[in-house]
mmCIF file of the N, C-alpha and C atoms, coordinates in Angstrom:
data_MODEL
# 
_entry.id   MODEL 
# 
loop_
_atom_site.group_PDB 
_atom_site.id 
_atom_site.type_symbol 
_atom_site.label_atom_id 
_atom_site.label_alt_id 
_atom_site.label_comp_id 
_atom_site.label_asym_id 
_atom_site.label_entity_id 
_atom_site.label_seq_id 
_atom_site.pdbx_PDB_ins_code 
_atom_site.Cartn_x 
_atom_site.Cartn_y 
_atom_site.Cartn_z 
_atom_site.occupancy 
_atom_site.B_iso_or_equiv 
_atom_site.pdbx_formal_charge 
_atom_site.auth_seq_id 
_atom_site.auth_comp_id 
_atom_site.auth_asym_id 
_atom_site.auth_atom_id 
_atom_site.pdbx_PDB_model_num 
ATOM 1   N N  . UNK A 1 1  ? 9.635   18.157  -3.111  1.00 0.00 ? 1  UNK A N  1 
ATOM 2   C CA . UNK A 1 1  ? 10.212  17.025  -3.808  1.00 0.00 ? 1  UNK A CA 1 
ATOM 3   C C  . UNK A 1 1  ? 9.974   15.767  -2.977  1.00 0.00 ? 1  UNK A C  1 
ATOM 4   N N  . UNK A 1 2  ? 9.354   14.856  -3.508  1.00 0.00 ? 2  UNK A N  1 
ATOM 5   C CA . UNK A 1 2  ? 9.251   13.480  -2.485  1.00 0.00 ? 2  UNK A CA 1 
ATOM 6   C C  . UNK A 1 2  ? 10.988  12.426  -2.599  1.00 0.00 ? 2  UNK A C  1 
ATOM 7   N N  . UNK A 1 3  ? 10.734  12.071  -1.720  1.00 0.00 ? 3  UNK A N  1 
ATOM 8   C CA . UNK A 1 3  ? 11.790  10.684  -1.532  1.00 0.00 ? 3  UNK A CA 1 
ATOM 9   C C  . UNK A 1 3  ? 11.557  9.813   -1.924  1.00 0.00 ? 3  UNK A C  1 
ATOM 10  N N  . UNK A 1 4  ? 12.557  9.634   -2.747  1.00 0.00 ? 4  UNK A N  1 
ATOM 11  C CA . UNK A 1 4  ? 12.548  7.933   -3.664  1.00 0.00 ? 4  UNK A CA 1 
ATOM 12  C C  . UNK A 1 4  ? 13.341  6.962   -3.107  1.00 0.00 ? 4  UNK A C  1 
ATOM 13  N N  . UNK A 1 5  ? 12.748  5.907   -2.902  1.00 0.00 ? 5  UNK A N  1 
ATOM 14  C CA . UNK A 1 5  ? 13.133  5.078   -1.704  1.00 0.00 ? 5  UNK A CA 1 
ATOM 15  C C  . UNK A 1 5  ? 12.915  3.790   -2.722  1.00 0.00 ? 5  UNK A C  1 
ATOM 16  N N  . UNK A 1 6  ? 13.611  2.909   -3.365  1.00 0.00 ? 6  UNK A N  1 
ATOM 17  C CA . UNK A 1 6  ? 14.352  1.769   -4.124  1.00 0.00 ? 6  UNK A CA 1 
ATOM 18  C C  . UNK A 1 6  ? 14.232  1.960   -5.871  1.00 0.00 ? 6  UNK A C  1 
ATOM 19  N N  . UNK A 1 7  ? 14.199  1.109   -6.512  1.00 0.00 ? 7  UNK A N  1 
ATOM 20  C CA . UNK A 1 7  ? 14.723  0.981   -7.344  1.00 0.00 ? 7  UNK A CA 1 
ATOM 21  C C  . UNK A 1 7  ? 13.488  0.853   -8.561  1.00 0.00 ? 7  UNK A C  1 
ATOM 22  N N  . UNK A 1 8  ? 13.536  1.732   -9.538  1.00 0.00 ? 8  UNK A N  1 
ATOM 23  C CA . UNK A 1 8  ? 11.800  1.651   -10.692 1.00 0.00 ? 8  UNK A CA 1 
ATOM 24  C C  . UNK A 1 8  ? 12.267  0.253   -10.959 1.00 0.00 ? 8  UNK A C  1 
ATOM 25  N N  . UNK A 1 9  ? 13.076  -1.049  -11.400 1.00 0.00 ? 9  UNK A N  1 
ATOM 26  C CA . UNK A 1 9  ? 12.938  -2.193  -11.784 1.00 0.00 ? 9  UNK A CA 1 
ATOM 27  C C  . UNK A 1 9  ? 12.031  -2.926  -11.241 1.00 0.00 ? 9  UNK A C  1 
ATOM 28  N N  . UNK A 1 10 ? 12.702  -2.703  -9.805  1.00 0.00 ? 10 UNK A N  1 
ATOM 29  C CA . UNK A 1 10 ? 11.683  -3.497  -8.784  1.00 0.00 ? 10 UNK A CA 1 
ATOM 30  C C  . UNK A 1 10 ? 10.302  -3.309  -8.381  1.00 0.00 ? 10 UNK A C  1 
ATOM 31  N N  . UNK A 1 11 ? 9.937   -2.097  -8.720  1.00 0.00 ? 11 UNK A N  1 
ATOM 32  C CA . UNK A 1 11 ? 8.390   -1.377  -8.597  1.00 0.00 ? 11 UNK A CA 1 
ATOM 33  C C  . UNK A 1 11 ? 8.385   -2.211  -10.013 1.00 0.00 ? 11 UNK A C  1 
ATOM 34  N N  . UNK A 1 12 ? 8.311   -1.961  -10.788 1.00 0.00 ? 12 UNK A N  1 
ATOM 35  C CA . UNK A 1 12 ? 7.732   -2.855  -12.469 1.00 0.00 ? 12 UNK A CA 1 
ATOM 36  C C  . UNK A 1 12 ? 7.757   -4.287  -11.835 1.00 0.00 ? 12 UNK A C  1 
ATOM 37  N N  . UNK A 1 13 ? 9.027   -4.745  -11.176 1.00 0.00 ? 13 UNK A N  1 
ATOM 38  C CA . UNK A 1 13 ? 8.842   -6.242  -11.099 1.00 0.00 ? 13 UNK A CA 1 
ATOM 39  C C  . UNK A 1 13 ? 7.563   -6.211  -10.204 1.00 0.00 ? 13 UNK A C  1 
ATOM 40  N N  . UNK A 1 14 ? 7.610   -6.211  -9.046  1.00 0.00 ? 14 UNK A N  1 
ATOM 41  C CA . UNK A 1 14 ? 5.988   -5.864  -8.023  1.00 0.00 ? 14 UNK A CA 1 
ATOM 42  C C  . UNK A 1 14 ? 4.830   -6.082  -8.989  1.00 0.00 ? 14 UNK A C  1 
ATOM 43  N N  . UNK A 1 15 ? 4.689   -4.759  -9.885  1.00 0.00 ? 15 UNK A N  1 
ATOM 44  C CA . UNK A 1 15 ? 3.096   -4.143  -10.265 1.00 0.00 ? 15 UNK A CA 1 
ATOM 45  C C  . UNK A 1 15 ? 3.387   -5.324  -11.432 1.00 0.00 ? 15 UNK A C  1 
ATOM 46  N N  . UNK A 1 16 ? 4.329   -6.168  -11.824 1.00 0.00 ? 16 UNK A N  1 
ATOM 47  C CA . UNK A 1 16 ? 3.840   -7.271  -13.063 1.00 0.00 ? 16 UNK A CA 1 
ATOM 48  C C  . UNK A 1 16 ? 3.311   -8.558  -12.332 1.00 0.00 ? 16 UNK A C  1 
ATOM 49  N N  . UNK A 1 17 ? 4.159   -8.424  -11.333 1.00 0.00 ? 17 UNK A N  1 
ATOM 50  C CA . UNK A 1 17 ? 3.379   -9.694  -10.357 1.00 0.00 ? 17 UNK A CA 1 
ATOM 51  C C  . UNK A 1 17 ? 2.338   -9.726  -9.980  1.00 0.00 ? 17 UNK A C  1 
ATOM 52  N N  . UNK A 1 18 ? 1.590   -8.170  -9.729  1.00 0.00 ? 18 UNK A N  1 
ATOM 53  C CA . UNK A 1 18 ? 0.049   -8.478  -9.336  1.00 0.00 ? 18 UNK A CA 1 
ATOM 54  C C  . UNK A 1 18 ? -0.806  -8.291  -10.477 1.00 0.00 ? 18 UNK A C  1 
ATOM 55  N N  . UNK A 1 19 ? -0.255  -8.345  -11.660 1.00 0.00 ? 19 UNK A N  1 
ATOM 56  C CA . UNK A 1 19 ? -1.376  -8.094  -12.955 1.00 0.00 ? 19 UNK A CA 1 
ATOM 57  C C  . UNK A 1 19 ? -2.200  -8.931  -12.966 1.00 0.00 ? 19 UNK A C  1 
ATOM 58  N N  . UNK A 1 20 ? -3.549  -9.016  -12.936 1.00 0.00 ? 20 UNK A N  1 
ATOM 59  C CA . UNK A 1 20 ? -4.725  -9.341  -13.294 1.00 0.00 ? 20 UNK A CA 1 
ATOM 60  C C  . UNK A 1 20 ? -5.334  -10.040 -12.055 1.00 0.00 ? 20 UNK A C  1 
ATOM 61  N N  . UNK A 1 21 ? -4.872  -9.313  -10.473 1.00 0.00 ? 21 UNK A N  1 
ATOM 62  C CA . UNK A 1 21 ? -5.156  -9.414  -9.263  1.00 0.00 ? 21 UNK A CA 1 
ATOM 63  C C  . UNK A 1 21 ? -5.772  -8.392  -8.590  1.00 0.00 ? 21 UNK A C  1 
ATOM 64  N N  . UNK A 1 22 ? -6.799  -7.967  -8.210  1.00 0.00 ? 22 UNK A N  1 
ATOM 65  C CA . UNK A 1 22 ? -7.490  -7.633  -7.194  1.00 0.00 ? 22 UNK A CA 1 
ATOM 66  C C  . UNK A 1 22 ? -7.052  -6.959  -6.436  1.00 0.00 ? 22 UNK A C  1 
ATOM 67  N N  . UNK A 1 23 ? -6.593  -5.514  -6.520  1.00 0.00 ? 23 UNK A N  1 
ATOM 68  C CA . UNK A 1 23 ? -5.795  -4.613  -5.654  1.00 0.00 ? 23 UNK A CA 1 
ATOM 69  C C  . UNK A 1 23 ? -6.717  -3.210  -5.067  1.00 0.00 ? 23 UNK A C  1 
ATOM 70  N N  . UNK A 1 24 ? -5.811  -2.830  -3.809  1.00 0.00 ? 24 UNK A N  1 
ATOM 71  C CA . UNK A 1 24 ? -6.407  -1.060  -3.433  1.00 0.00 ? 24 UNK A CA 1 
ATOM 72  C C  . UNK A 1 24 ? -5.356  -0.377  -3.569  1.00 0.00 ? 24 UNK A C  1 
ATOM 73  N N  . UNK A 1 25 ? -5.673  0.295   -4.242  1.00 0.00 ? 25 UNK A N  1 
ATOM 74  C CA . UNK A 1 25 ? -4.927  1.654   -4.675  1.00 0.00 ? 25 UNK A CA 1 
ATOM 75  C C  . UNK A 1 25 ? -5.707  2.698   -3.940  1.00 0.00 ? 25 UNK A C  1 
ATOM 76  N N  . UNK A 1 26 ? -4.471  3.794   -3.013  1.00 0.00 ? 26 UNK A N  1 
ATOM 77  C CA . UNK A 1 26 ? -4.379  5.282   -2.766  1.00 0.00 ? 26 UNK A CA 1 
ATOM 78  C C  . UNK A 1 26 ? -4.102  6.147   -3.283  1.00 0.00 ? 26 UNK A C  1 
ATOM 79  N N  . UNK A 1 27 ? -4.510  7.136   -3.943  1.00 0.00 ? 27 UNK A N  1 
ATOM 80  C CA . UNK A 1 27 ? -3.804  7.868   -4.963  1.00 0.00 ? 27 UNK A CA 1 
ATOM 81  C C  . UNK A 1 27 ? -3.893  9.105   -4.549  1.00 0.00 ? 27 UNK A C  1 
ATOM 82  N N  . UNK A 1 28 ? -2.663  10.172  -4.223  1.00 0.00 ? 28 UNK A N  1 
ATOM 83  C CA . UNK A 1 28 ? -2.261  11.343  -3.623  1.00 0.00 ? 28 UNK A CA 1 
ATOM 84  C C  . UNK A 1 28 ? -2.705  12.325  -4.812  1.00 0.00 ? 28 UNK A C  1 
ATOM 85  N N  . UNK A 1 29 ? -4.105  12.800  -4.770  1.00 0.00 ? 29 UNK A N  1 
ATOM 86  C CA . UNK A 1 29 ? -4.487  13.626  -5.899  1.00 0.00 ? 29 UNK A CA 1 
ATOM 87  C C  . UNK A 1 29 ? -3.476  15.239  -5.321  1.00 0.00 ? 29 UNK A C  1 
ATOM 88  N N  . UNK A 1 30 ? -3.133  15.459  -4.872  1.00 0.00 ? 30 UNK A N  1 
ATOM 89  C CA . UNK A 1 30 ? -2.229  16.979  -4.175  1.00 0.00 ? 30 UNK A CA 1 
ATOM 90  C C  . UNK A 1 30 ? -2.882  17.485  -3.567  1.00 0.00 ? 30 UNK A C  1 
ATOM 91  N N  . UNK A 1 31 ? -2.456  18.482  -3.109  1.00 0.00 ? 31 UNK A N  1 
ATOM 92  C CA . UNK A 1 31 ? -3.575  19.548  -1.748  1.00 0.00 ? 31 UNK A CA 1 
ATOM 93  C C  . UNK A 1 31 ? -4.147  18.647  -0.798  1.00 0.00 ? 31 UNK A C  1 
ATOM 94  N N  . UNK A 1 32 ? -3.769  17.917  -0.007  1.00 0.00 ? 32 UNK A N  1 
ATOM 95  C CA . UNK A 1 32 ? -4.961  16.972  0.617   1.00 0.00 ? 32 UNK A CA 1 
ATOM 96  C C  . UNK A 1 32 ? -5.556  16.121  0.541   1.00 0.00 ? 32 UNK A C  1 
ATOM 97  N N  . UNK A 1 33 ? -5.270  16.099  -1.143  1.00 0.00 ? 33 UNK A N  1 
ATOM 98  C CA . UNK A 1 33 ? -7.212  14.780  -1.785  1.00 0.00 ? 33 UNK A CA 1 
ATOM 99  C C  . UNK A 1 33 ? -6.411  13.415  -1.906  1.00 0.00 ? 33 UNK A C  1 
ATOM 100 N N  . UNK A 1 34 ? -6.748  12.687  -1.279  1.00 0.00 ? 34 UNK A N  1 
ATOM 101 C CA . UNK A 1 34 ? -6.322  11.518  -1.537  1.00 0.00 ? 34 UNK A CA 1 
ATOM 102 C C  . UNK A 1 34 ? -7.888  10.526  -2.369  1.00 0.00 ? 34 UNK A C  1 
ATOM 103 N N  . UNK A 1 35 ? -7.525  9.837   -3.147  1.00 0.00 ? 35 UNK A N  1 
ATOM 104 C CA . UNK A 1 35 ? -8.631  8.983   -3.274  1.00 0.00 ? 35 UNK A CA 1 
ATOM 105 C C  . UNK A 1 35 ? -8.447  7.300   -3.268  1.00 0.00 ? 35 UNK A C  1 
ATOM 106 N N  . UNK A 1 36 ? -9.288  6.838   -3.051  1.00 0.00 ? 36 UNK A N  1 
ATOM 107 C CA . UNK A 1 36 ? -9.169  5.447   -2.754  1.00 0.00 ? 36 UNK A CA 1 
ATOM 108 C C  . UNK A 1 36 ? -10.070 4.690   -4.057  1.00 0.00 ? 36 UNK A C  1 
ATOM 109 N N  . UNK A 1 37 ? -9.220  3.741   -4.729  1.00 0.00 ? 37 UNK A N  1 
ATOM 110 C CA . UNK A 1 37 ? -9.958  2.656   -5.356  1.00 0.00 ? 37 UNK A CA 1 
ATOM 111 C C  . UNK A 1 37 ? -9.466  1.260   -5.032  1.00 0.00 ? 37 UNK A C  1 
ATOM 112 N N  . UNK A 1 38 ? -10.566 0.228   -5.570  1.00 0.00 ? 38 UNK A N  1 
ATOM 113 C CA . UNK A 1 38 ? -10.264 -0.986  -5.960  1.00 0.00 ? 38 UNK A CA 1 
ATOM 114 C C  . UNK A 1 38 ? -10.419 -1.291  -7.588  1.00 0.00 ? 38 UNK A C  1 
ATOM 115 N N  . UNK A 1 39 ? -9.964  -2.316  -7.724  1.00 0.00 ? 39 UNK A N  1 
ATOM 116 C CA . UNK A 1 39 ? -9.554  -2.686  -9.244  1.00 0.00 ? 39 UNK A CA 1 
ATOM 117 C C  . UNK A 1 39 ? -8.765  -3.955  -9.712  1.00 0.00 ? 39 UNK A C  1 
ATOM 118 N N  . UNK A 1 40 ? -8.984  -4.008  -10.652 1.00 0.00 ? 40 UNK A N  1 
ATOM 119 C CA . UNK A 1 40 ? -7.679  -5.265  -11.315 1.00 0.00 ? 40 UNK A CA 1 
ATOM 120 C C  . UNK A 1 40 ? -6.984  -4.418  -12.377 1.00 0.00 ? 40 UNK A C  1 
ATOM 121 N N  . UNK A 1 41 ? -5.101  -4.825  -11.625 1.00 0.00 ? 41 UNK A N  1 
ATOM 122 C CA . UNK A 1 41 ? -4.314  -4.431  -12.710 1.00 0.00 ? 41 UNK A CA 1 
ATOM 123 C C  . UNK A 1 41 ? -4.693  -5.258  -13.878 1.00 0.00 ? 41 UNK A C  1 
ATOM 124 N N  . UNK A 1 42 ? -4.934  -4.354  -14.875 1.00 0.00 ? 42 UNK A N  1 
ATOM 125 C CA . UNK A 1 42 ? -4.951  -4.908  -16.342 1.00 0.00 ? 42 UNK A CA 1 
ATOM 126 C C  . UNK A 1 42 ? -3.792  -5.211  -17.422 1.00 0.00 ? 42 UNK A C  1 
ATOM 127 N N  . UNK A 1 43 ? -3.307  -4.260  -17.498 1.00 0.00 ? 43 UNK A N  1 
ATOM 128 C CA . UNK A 1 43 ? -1.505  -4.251  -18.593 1.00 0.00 ? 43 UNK A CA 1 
ATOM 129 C C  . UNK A 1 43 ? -0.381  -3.976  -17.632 1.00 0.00 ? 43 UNK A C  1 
ATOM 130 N N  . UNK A 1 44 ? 0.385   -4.068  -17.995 1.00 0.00 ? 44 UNK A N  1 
ATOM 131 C CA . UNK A 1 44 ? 1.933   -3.027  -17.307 1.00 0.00 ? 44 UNK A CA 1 
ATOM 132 C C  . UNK A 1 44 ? 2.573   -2.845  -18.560 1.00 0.00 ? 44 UNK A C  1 
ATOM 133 N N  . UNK A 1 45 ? 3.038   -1.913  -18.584 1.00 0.00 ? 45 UNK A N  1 
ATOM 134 C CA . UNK A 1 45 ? 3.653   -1.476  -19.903 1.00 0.00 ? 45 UNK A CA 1 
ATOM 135 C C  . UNK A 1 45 ? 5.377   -0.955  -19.405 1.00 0.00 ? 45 UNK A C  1 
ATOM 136 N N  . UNK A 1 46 ? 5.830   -1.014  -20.424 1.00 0.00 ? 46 UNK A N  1 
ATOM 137 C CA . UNK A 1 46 ? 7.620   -0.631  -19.269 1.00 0.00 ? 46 UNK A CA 1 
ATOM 138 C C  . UNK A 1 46 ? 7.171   1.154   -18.792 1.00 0.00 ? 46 UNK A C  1 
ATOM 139 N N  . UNK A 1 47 ? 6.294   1.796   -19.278 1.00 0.00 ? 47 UNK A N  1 
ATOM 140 C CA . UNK A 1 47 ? 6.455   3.038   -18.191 1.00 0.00 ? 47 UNK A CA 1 
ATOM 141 C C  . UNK A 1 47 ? 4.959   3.502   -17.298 1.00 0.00 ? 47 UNK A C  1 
ATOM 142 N N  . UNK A 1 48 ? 4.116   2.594   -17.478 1.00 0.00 ? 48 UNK A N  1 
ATOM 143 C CA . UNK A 1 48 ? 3.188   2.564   -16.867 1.00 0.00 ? 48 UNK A CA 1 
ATOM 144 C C  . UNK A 1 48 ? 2.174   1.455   -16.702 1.00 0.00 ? 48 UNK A C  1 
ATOM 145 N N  . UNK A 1 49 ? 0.900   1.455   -15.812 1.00 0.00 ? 49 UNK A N  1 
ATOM 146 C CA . UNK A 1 49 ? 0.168   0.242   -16.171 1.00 0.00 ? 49 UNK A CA 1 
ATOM 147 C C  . UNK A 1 49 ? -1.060  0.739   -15.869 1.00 0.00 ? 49 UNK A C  1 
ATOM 148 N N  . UNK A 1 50 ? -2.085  -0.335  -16.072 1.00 0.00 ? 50 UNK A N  1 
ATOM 149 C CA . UNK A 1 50 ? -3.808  0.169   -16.119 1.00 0.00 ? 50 UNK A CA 1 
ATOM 150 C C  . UNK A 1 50 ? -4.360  -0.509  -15.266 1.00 0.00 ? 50 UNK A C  1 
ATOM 151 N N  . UNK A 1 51 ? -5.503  0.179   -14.349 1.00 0.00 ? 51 UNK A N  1 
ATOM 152 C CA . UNK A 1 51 ? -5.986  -0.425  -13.572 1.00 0.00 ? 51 UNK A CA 1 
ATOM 153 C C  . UNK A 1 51 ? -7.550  -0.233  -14.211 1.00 0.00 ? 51 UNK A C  1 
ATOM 154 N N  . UNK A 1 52 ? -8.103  -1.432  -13.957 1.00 0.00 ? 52 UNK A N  1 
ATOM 155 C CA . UNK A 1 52 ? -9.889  -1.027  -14.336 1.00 0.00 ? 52 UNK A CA 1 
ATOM 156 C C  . UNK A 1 52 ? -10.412 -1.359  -12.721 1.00 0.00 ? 52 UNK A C  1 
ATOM 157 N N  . UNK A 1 53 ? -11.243 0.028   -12.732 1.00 0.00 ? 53 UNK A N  1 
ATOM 158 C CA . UNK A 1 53 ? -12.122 0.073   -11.365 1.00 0.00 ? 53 UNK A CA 1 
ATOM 159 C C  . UNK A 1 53 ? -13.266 0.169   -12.003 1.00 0.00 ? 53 UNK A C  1 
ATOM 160 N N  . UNK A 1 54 ? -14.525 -0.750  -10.877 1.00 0.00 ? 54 UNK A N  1 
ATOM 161 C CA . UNK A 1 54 ? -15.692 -0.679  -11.109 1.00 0.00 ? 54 UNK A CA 1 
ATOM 162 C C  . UNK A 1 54 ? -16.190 0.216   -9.986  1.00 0.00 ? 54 UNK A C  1 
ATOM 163 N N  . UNK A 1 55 ? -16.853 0.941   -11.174 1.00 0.00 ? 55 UNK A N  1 
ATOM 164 C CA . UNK A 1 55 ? -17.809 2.396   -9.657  1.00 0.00 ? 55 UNK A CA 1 
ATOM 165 C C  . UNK A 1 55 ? -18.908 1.672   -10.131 1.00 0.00 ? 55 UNK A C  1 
ATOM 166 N N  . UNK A 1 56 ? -19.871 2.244   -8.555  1.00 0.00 ? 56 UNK A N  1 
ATOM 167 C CA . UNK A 1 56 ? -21.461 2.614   -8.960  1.00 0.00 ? 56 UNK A CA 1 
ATOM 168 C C  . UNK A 1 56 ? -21.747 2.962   -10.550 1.00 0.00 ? 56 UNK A C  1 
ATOM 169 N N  . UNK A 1 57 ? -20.927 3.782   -11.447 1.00 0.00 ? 57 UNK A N  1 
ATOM 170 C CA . UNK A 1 57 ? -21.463 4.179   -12.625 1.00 0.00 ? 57 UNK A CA 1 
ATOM 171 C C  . UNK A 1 57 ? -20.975 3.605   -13.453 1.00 0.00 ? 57 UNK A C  1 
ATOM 172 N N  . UNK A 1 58 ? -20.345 2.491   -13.270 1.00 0.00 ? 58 UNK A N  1 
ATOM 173 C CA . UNK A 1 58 ? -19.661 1.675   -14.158 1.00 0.00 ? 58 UNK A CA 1 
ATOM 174 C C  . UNK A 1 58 ? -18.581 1.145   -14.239 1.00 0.00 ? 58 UNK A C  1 
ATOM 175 N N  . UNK A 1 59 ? -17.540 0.455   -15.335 1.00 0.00 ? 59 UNK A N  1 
ATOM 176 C CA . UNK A 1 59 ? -16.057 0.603   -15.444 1.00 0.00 ? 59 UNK A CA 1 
ATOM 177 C C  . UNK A 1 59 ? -15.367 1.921   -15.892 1.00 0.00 ? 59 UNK A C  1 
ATOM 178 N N  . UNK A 1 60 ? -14.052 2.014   -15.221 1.00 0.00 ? 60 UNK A N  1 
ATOM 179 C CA . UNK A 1 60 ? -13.658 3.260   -15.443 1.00 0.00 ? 60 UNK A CA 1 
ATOM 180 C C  . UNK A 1 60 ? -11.642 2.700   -15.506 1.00 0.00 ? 60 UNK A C  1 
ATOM 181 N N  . UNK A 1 61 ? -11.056 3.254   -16.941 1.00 0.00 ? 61 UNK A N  1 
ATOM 182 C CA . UNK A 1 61 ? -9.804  2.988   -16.694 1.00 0.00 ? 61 UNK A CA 1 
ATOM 183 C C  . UNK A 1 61 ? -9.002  4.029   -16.453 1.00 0.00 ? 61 UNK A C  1 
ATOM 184 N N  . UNK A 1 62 ? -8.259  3.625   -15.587 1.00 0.00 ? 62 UNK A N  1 
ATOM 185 C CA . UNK A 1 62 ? -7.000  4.020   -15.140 1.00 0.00 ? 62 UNK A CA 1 
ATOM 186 C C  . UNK A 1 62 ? -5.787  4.070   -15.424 1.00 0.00 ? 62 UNK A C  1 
ATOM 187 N N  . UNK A 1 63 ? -4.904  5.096   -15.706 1.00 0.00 ? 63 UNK A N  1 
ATOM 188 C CA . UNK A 1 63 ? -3.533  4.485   -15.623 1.00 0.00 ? 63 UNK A CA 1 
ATOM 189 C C  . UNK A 1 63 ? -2.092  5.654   -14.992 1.00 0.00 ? 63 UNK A C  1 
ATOM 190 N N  . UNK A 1 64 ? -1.355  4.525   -14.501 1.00 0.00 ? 64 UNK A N  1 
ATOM 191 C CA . UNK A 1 64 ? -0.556  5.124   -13.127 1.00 0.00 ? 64 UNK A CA 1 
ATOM 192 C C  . UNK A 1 64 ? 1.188   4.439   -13.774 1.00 0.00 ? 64 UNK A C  1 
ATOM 193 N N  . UNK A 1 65 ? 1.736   5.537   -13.753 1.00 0.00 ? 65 UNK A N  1 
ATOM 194 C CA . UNK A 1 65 ? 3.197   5.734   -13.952 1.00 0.00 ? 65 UNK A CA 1 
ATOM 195 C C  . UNK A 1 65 ? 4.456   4.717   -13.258 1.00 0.00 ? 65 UNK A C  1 
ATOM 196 N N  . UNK A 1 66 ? 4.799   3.940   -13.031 1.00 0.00 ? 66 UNK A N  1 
ATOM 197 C CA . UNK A 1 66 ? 5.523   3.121   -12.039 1.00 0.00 ? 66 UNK A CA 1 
ATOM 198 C C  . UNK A 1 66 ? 6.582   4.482   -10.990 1.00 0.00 ? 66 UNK A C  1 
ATOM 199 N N  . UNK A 1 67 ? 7.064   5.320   -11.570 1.00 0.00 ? 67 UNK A N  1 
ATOM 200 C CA . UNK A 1 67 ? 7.607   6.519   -10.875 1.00 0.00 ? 67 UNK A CA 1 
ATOM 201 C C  . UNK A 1 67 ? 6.547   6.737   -9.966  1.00 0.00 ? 67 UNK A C  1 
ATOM 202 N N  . UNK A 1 68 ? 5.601   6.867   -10.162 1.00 0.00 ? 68 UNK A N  1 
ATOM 203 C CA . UNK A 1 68 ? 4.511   7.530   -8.849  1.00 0.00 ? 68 UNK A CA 1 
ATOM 204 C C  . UNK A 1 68 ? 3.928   6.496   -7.886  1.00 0.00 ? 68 UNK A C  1 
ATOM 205 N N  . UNK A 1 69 ? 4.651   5.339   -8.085  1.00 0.00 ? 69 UNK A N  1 
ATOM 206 C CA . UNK A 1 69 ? 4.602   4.396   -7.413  1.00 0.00 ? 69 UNK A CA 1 
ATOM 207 C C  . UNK A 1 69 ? 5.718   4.448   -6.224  1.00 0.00 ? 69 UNK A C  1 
ATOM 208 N N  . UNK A 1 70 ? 7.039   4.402   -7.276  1.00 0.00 ? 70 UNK A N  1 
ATOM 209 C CA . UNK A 1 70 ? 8.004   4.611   -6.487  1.00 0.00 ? 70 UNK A CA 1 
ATOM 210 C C  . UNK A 1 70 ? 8.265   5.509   -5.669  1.00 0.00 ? 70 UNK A C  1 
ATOM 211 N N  . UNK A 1 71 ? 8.141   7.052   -5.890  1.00 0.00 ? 71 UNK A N  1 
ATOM 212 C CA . UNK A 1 71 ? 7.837   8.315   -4.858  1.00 0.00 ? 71 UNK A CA 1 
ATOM 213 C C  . UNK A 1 71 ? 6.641   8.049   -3.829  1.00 0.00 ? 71 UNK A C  1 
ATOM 214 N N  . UNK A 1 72 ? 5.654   7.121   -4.055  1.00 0.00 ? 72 UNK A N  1 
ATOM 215 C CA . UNK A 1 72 ? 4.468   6.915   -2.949  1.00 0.00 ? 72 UNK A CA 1 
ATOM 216 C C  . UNK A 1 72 ? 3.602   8.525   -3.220  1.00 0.00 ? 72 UNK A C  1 
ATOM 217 N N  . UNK A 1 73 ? 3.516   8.522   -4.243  1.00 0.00 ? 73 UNK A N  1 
ATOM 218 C CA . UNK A 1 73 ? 2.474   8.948   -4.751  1.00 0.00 ? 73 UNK A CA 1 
ATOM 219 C C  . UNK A 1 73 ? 0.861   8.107   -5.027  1.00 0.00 ? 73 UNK A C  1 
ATOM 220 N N  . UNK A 1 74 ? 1.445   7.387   -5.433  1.00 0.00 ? 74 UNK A N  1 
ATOM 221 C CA . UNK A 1 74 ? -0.083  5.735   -5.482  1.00 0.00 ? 74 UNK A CA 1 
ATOM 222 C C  . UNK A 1 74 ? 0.496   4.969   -4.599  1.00 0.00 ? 74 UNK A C  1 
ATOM 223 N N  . UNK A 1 75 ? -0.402  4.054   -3.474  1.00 0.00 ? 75 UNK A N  1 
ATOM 224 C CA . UNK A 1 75 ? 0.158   3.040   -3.293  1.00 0.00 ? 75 UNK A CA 1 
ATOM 225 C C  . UNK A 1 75 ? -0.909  2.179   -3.482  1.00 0.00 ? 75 UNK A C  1 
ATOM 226 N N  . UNK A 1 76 ? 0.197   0.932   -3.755  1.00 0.00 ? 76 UNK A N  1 
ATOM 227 C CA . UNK A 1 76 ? -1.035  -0.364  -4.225  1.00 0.00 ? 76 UNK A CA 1 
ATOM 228 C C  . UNK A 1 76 ? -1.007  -1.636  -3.691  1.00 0.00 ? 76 UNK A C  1 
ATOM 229 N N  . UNK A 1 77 ? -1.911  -2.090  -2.882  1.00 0.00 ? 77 UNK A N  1 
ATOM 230 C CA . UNK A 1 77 ? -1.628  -3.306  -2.069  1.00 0.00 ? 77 UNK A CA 1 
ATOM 231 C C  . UNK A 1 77 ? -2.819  -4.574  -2.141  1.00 0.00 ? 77 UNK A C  1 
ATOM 232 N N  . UNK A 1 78 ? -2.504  -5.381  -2.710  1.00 0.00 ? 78 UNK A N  1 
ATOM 233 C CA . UNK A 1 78 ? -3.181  -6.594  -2.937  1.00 0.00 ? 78 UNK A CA 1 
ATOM 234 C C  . UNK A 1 78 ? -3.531  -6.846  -1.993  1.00 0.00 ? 78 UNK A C  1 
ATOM 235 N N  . UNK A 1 79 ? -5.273  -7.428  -2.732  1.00 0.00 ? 79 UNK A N  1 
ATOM 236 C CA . UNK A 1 79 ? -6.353  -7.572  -1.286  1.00 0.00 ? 79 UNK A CA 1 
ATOM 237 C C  . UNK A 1 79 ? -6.329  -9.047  -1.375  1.00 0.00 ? 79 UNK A C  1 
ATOM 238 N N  . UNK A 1 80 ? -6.487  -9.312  -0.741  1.00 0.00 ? 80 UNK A N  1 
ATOM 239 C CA . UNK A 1 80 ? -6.267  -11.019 -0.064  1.00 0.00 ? 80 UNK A CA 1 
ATOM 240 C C  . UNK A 1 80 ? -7.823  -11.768 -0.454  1.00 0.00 ? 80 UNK A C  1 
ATOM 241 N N  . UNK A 1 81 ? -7.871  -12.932 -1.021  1.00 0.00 ? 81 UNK A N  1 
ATOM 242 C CA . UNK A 1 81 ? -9.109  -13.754 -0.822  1.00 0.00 ? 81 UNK A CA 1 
ATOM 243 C C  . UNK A 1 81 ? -9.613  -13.843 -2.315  1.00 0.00 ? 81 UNK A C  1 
# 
């Protein structure tokens, strides 16, 4: 069971503030796998939001739960510049 450490309002308030900003996201795939993207939050929706990452093979969307934010399951931290 992970530790939930503040409040889902305030994770929604956060991930609405960086919508349509330039972020890295970690994402705790389980067993070990972590993966790393960049992206721009696109929507926030009240129980989740979308990130679009550009790979080598293209655009690819995403979307991540504000709960798995809050457990630190994803973390997401705005890149500067």
């Amino acid at each position: 069971m992970r530790k939930v450490t503040g409040d889902i309002k305030e994770v929604i308030k956060q991930i609405t503030q960086l919508k349509g900003e330039t972020v890295k996201m970690q994402v705790n795939k389980g067993r070990k796998r972590m993966e790393k993207y960049e992206g721009i939050i696109e929507s926030v929706y009240p129980s989740i939001f979308t990130v679009l990452v550009f790979d080598p093979d293209g655009e690819k969307h995403y979307s991540f739960s504000h709960s798995e934010v809050l457990c630190g399951d994803v973390k997401v931290q705005k890149i500067n510049g």
